[in-house]
C-alpha positions, -999 to +999 in steps of 0.1 A: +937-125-619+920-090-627+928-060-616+895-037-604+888-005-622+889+006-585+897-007-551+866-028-532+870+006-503+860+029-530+830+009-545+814-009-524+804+021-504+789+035-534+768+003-543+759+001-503+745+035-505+729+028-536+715-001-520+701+013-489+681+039-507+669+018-538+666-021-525+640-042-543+610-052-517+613-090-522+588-112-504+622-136-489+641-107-479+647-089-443+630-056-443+664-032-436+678-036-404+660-071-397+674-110-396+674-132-428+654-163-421+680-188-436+652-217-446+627-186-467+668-172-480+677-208-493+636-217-507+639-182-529+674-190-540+662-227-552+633-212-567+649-185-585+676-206-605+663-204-643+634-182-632+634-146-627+625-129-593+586-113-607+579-150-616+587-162-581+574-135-561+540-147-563+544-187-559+571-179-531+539-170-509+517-199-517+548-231-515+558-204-481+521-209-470+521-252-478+550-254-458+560-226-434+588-237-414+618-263-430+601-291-403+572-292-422+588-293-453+609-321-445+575-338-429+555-336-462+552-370-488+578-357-520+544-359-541+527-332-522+561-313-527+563-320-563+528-305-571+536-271-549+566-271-575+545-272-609+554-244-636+592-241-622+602-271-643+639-289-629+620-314-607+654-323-598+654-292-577+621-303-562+633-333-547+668-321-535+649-293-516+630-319-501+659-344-491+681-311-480+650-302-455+652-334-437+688-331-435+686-303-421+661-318-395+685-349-387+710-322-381+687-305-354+670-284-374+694-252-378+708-246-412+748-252-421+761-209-419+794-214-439+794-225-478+813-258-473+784-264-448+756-256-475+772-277-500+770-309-482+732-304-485+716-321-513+716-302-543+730-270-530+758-262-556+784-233-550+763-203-562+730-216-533+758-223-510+774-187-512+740-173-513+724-183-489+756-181-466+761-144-479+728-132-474+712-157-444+745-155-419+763-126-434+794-140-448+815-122-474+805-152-498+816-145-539+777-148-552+776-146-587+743-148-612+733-134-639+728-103-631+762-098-610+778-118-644+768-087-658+776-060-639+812-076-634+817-084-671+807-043-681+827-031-645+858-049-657+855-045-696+856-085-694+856-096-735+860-131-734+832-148-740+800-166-713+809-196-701+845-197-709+845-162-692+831-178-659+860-182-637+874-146-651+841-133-639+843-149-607+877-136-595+870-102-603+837-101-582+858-116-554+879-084-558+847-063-547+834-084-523+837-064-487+848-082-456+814-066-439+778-066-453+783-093-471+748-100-480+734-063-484+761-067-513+752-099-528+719-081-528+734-050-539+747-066-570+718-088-582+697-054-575+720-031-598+718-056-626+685-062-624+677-027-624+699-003-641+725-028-654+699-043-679+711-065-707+698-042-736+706-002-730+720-003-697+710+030-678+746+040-671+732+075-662+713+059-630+745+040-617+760+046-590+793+027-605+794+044-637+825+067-629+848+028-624+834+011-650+859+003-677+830-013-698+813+022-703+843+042-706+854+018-734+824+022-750+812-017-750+792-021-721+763-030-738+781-060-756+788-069-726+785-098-713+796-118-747+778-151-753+796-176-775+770-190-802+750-217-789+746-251-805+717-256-823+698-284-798+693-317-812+657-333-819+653-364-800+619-384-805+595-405-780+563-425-782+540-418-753+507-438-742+471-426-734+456-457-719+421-455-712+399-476-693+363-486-697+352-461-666+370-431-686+398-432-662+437-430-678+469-448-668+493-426-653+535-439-641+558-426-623+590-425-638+624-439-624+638-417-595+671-409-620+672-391-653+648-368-671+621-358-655+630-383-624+604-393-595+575-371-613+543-390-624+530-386-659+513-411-688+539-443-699+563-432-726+592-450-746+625-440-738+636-399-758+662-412-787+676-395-817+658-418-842+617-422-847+606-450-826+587-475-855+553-492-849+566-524-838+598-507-814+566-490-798+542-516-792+573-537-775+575-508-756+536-505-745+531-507-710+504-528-716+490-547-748+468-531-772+451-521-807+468-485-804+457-458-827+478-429-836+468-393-826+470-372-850+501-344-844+528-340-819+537-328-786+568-310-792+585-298-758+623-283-751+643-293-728+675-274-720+698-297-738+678-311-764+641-303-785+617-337-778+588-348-804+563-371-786+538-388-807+506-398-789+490-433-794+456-446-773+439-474-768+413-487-745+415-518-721+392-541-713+399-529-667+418-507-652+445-528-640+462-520-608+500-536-621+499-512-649+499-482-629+479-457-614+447-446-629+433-411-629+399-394-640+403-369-663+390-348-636+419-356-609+449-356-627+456-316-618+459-340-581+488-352-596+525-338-598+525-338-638+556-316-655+549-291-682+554-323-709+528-344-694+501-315-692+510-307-727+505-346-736+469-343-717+455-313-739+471-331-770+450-368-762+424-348-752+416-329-782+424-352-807+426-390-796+407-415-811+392-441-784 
């Protein structure tokens, strides 16, 4: 367990007061002195994972404006949810906000207020769960992102390496956690590191923790966090189909509810292996017989575990038949829920298929 460069008494007053005078205005938060809505709290928190707070702060509004109140997110068909979602990416999320929302409805409509609570919603994982409970009901909840990751890591002159320094990391935020204002200082934190705790040239000068932290007075707070090397990702390879019938329209599937990409609609691909797919392991794969005829290029897309190359065929049918799929004008398929792959796929066919 870590010792802190200073008892939670004497900091968290500090950061608090730091806080009250220099609080980012964030479209999901209370304005000082007001109540946390716990559904707009838990929608940001979702929306934030893998994205940073200026990219949401915009799109918080308009998904905020589609559905207002966790009843009419719960209401809505998962398609209509899934296209409020484009340009996040993790669909995944998507769909777990949706089935958490009509949980939450089953349940009466008022949110879980303790972490173990949170956490038996779909897809709420620990850091959602002590967010939301820290900042929505005011709990003295451990939240750790990034940015707290950060602040910790320099606070506590924590060397060992991200993610193996994880749990370190953890317990030594717990250690400056107060039993009151718990969500001013979740807020607190995320603010600091987002602010004057940057990852390049931190602006000790600005902070109102600089006098504790061990990082700075060791000289190395601007190594830290350490990141072990990452892997370099593997390349895996696809095959996908731009069908195209006599009326212009295109063949659109929606995938299988589990795995990559899971529920969301897009053009009919082969399974993502390590090995090129050959001619003849492709058209067994077709979704539908056909002369195909390569497009010329790739779509080359990365996932966070692995870099896909998708090469493009077409061909055109003799009708657009309804067992095959759904079909789509060009025109409509910005109607359709279609991930960042599939709209790459679109502009690739468009631009250089040969039908």
């Amino acid at each position: 367990m870590p010792t802190g460069p200073a008892p939670s008494t004497e900091i968290s007053p500090l950061l608090l007061d730091w806080y009250d005078r220099h609080r980012r205005v964030l479209p999901w938060r209370a304005l000082p002195g007001g109540v946390s809505d716990p559904y707009r709290v838990w929608v940001s928190e979702v929306m934030l994972q893998q994205t940073t707070a200026a990219s949401v702060a915009n799109a918080f509004e308009g998904f905020l404006a589609r559905f207002p109140t966790v009843e009419a997110l719960a209401a809505a068909p998962v398609e209509r949810v899934l296209h409020a979602w484009q340009g996040f990416g993790y669909y995944a999320r998507a769909r777990n906000l949706h089935r958490a929302a009509q949980a939450v409805v089953a349940a009466g409509g008022r949110f879980p207020d303790t972490e173990d609570g949170l956490r038996a919603l779909p897809g709420v994982g620990a850091y959602i769960a002590a967010a939301v409970a820290a900042i929505a009901f005011d709990r003295p909840a451990v939240v750790v992102d990034a940015n707290v990751e950060r602040v910790v890591a320099r606070l506590f002159a924590i060397r060992t390496p991200l993610p193996a320094a994880k749990a370190e990391i953890r317990a030594a935020a717990a250690l400056l956690t107060p039993t009151t204002r718990g969500g001013d200082h979740a807020q607190a934190m995320m603010d600091l590191g987002a602010a004057v705790c940057v990852p390049r040239a931190p602006r000790c000068m600005m902070c109102p923790l600089a006098i504790h932290c061990r990082g700075r007075q060791e000289g190395v707070a601007a190594d830290l966090p350490a990141k072990a090397p990452k892997p370099a990702k593997p390349v895996r390879h696809g095959v996908g189909f731009w069908v195209v019938a006599p009326d212009g329209s295109i063949l659109l599937r929606q995938r299988p509810e589990r795995g990559l990409l899971g529920g969301m609609t897009g053009v009919p691909t082969t399974d993502f292996r390590d090995a090129p797919w050959t001619t003849t392991e492709a058209n067994h794969a077709a979704p539908v017989p056909a002369a195909w005829q390569p497009i010329a290029g790739k779509v080359v897309h990365v996932f966070t575990h692995f870099a896909l190359e998708l090469t493009l065929v077409s061909a055109r049918v003799r009708r657009a038949d309804p067992a095959a799929g759904t079909w789509s004008t060009i025109e409509g398929l910005g109607d359709h829920a279609l991930p960042t792959l599939m709209k790459k796929v679109v502009r690739h066919a468009l631009a250089g298929r040969r039908d």
